[in-house]
N, C-alpha and C positions, 0 to 999 in steps of 0.2 A: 351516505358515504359508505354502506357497506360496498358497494359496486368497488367500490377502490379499495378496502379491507381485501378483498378477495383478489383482484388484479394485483394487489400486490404482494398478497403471500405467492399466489399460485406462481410469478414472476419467481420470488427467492427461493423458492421449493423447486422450480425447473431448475435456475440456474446453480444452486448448491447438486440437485442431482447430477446433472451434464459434468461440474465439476468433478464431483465423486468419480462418474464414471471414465471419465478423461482420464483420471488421475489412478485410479485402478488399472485400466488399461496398459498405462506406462511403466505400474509398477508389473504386472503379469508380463508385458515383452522384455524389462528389464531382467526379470526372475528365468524366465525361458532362456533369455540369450547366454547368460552369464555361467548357467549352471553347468552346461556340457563341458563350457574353458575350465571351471573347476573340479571337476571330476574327471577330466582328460587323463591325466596321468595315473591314476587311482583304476580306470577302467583296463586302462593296458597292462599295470602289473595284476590286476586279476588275472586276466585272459590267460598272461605269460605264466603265472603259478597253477592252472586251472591246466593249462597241456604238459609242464612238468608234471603233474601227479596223474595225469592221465599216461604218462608213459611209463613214468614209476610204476603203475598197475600193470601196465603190459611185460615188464620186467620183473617185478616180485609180488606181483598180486597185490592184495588186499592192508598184508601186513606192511609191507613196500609202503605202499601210500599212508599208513598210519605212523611209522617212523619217519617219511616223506615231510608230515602236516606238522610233529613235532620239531624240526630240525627248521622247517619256513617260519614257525612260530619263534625259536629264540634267534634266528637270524638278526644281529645289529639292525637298527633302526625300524624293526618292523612290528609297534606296539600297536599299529592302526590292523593288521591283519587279523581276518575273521576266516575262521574253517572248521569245517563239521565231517566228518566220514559216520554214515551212521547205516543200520539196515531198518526197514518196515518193521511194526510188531513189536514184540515184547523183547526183544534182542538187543533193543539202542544203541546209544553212542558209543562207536570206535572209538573217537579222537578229535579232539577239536576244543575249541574254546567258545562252543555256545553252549546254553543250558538244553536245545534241544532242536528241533528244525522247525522255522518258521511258520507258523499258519497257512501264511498267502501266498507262498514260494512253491512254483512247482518244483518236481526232482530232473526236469529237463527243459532249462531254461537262459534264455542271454542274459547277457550283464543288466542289469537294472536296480535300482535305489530302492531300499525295503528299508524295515524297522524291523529292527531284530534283538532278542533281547539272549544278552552278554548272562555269562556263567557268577556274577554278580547282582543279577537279576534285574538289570537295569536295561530299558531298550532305547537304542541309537541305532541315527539312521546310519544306511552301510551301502554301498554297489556292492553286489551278489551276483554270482553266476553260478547256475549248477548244471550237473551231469550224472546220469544214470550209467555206471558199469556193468561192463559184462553179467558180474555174479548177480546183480539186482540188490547192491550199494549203490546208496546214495551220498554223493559229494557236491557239497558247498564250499564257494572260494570268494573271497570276498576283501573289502576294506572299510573299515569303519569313515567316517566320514564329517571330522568334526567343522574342517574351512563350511561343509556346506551347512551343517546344522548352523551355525554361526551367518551366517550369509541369508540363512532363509528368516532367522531372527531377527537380522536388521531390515529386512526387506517389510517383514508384517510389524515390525516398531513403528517405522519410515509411513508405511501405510497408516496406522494408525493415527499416526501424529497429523497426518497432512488430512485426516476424515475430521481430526478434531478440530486441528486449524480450519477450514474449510467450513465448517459446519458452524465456528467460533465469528468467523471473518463474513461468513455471509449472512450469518442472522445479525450482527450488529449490523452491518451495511446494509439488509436489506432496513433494519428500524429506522437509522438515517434516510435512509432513502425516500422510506416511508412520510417521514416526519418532515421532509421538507414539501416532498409530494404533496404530503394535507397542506402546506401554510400557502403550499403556488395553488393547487385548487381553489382552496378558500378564498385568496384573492382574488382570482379570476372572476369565483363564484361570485363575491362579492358584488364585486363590477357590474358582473352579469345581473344582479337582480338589480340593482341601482340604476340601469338600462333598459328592465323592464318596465321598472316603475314609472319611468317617463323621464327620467335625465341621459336624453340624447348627446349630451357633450360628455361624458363619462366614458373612459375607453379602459379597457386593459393593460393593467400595469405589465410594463415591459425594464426587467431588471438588465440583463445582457445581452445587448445588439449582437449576434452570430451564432448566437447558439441555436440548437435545434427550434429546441420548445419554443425561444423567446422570436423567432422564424415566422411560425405558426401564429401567435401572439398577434406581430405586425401586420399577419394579412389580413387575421381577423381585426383589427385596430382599423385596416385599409378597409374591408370591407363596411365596418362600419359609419365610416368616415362618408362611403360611396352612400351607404344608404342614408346618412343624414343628408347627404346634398343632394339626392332625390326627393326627399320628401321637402326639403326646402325649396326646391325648384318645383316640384308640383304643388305646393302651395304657393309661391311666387306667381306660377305659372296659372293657377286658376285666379288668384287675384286679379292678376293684370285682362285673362279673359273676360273676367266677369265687368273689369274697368271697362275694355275697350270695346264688350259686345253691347253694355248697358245702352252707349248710344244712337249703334244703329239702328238697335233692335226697338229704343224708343221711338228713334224717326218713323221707323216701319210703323207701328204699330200707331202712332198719330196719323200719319199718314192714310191708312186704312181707316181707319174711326174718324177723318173729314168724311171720307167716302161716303161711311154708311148716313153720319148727321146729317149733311148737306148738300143739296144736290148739285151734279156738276157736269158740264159738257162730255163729249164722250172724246175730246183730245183730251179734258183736262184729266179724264179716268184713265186713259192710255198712256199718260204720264206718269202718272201714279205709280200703275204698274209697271212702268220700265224701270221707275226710280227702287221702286220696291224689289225688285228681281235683281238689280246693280246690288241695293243691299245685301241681299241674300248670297249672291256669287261672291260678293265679298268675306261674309261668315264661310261659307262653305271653303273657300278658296283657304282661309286663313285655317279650318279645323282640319284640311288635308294636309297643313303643313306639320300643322302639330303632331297630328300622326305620324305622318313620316319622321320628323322626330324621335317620336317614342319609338318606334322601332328600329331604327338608327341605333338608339343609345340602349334598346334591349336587347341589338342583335339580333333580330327574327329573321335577317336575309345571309346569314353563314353557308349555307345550305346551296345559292345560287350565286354563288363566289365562281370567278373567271380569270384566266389569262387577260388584261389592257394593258396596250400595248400607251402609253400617256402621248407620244408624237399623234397618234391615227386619232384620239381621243381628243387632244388640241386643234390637230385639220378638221376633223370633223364640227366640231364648235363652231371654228373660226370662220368654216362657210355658212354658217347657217346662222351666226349673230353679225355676219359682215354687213348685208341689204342693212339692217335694223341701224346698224352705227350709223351705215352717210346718211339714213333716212337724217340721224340730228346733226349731220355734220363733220362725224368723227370717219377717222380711218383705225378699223384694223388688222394689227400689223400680227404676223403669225411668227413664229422663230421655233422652231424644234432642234433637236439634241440630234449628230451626226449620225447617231445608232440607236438600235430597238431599246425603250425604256417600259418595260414588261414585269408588271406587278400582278400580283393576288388582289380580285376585288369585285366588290358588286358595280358592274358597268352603271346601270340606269340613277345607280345614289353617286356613284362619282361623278357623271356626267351633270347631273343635277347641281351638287356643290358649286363644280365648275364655273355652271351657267351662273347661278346667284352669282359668283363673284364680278363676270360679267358684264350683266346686267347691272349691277351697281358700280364698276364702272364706267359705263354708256351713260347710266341715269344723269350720273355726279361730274361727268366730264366738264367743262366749254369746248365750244365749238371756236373754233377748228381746231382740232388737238390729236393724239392718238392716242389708241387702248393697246397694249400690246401684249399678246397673250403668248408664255416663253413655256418653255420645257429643257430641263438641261441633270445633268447627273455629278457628281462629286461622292468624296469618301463619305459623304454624311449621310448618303441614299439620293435616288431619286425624287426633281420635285418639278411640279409646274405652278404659276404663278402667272398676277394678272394684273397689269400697271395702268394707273392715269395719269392723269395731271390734271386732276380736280382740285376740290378743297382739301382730301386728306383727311386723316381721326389722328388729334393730341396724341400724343404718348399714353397719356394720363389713363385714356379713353378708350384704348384697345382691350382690357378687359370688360371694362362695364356693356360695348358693344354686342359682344357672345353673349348675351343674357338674354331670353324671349321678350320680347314688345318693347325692348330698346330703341328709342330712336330718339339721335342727337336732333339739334336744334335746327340745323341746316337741311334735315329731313321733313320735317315737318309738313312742307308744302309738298312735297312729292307724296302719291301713293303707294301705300304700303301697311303693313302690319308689325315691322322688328321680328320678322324671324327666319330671314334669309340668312345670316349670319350664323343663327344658333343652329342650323341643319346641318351648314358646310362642318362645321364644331362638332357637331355629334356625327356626320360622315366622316370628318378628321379622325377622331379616335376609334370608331372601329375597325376602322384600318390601323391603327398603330399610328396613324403621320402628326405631324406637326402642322397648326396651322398658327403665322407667325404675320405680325404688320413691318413696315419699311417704309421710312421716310421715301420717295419717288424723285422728291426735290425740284419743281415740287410734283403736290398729288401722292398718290399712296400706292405701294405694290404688296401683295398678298401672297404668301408663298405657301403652298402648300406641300411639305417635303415627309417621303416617307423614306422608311430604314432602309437599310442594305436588306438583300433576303437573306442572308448570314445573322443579319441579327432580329431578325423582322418573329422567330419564333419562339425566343424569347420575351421577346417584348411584348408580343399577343399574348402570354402568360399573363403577366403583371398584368395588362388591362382588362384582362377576362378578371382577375380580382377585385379590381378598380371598379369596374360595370356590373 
């Protein structure tokens, strides 16, 4: 757990900084903007008393300007005013009411906010302006400046307080945070080892359907879910292999071992061999389905994805399983949608699905009847779809059918393996479609309907989780 000790200070530690620095920010253009409106009028009676006594000197000199400094100084209302007249050297102060000239203050300079320390020995800040005279007197004018001392105090309280809150607010929150943090990993974790250890039904506790985290939770919930029915279908699926190869692979294999016991005509060995070679095109026939299955349902043909157009994809079928129909009697009948029905898709596995549907039902027909293979569009997406009037699959029956090496009772005597159904099923979802049963009334129609493209890329989302 230290991985998450460290993501989560380093979390509370960025976001208490970011805060700081936000929050500083605000208080430094608060402090910039506010302080020129406060010193606005404080800067202009400088200026204004700073060119009186400069004229005062051009009129009585030096002394002028020292009887000047005292007469601004007891002026009603003016206890904020600051004024120095002094010369360089061991000569000092004319007149004024500081203890002496500032450190930092040139003797020819614009108005600006110093710290200057009063004839009480006490230093407050002040806006100062000085000027150099003729004689090489030096003159300071100024105003004490208590709104701003005052202003600049609340401003670094104001700071302080909000570093402490801030610093108070986000170490408790980050600890909560922390601490709920450890109890949703924990459980997660939990799960997560409980699913190593071999309890495949065990998912991820999921407290709040909408929330981020619990988002994530669900897919991985879904992905898990995808991979249990993988491995359940591949163990399903080698069961039933191992069922349905046991037999022919005994016939073959008797079969050969008459040969070698006992001797036998060379029609009766050329028999042999034809029956034996049937078997085997049989295996082979049935492990290329499988495969294509598995590929189907891992998506290994994304990559050779196309423009089909489902009308040209229908005509196209429709002449080339027509001969095959009246060969048993049937007619079929083609119907396509007025306009171009133009999806994303691997042509040779959709054309395939198709055909299994097809072909089954031709097989499952009577004669004389019709198959009729449709294409048509609606707000639900486009789909095509492939009718009989045979026997039909129960209600009941239409899931167990998508399941490999399925085959109802009425199948039986026909050829086959049960896994034309479960390809069109795993061509169904990696396209995104639907594949759905319908009474025909009788006989059965099969629809295979996909999205709108408006919502066809979303929905390949989910199933990309799903598979």
């Amino acid at each position: 757990m230290r991985g998450h000790h460290s993501a989560v200070l380093r979390s509370a530690v960025g976001a208490i900084a970011a805060s700081l620095l936000a929050v500083g920010g605000v208080f430094l253009f608060t402090y910039q903007s506010m302080v020129p409106l406060l010193v606005e009028d404080d800067a202009r009676i400088t200026m204004r008393d700073l060119e009186v006594l400069q004229s005062r000197f051009q009129e009585s000199g030096v002394y002028g300007v020292a009887a000047a400094i005292e007469e601004l100084a007891r002026r009603p209302g003016n206890a904020v005013g600051v004024y120095l007249l002094t010369r360089p050297g061991s000569e000092g102060r004319i007149a004024g009411n500081l203890d002496g000239w500032p450190q930092d203050v040139a003797p020819h300079q614009q108005w600006s906010i110093r710290r200057v320390r009063m004839r009480d020995g006490v230093r407050r800040p002040a806006g100062v302006a000085t000027v150099l005279l003729p004689d090489n007197t030096w003159l300071l004018v100024g105003r004490a400046l208590p709104e701003y001392q005052a202003f600049r105090n609340r401003i670094f309280e104001g700071f302080a307080l909000c570093v402490v809150s801030l610093v108070l607010i986000g170490t408790v929150g980050g600890l909560l945070f922390y601490q709920a943090l450890v109890r949703r990993i924990g459980a997660i974790a939990e799960s997560a080892d409980e699913i190593v250890r071999g309890d495949r039904s065990r998912r991820l506790p999921v407290r709040e359907h909408g929330h981020e985290f619990e988002s994530l939770v669900d897919c991985v919930n879904q992905l898990l879910s995808r991979v249990d029915q993988l491995i359940n279908s591949t163990r399903s699926a080698t069961d039933s292999m191992a069922h349905d190869f046991r037999s022919p692979l005994a016939r073959l294999k008797t079969r050969l071992e008459m040969q070698l016991t006992s001797p036998r005509s060379e029609a009766e060995l050329r028999d042999t061999l034809a029956t034996a070679l049937a078997e085997i095109d049989t295996i082979l026939h049935t492990l290329n389905v499988l495969l294509q299955i598995a590929r189907a349902e891992g998506d290994l043909f994304r990559d050779q994805w196309t423009s089909i157009d489902l009308n040209e994809l229908a005509q196209d079928l429709g002449e080339l399983y027509r001969p095959l129909a009246e060969e048993d009697g049937l007619e079929l009948a083609i119907e396509t949608w007025q306009a171009p029905l133009v999806i994303r898709g691997h042509g040779a596995l959709l054309a395939q699905a198709v055909s299994n549907l097809i072909e089954n039902a031709i097989k499952y027909s009577v004669a004389p009847g019709t198959v009729t293979l449709r294409t048509a569009s609606d707000p639900a997406g486009a789909w095509i779809s492939v009718a009989d009037h045979g026997p039909g699959i129960a209600p009941g029956q239409h899931e167990h059918v998508l399941k490999r090496f399925v085959r109802l009772d009425e199948a039986r005597s026909t050829p086959g393996a049960g896994l034309g159904l479960s390809l069109v099923q795993a061509v169904a979802k990696q396209h995104s479609a639907v594949l759905s049963f319908h009474d025909n009334d009788p006989g059965l129609r099969v629809v295979l309907r996909f999205p709108p493209r408006e919502r066809r890329t979303s929905r390949f989302l989910r199933q990309r989780i799903a598979t």
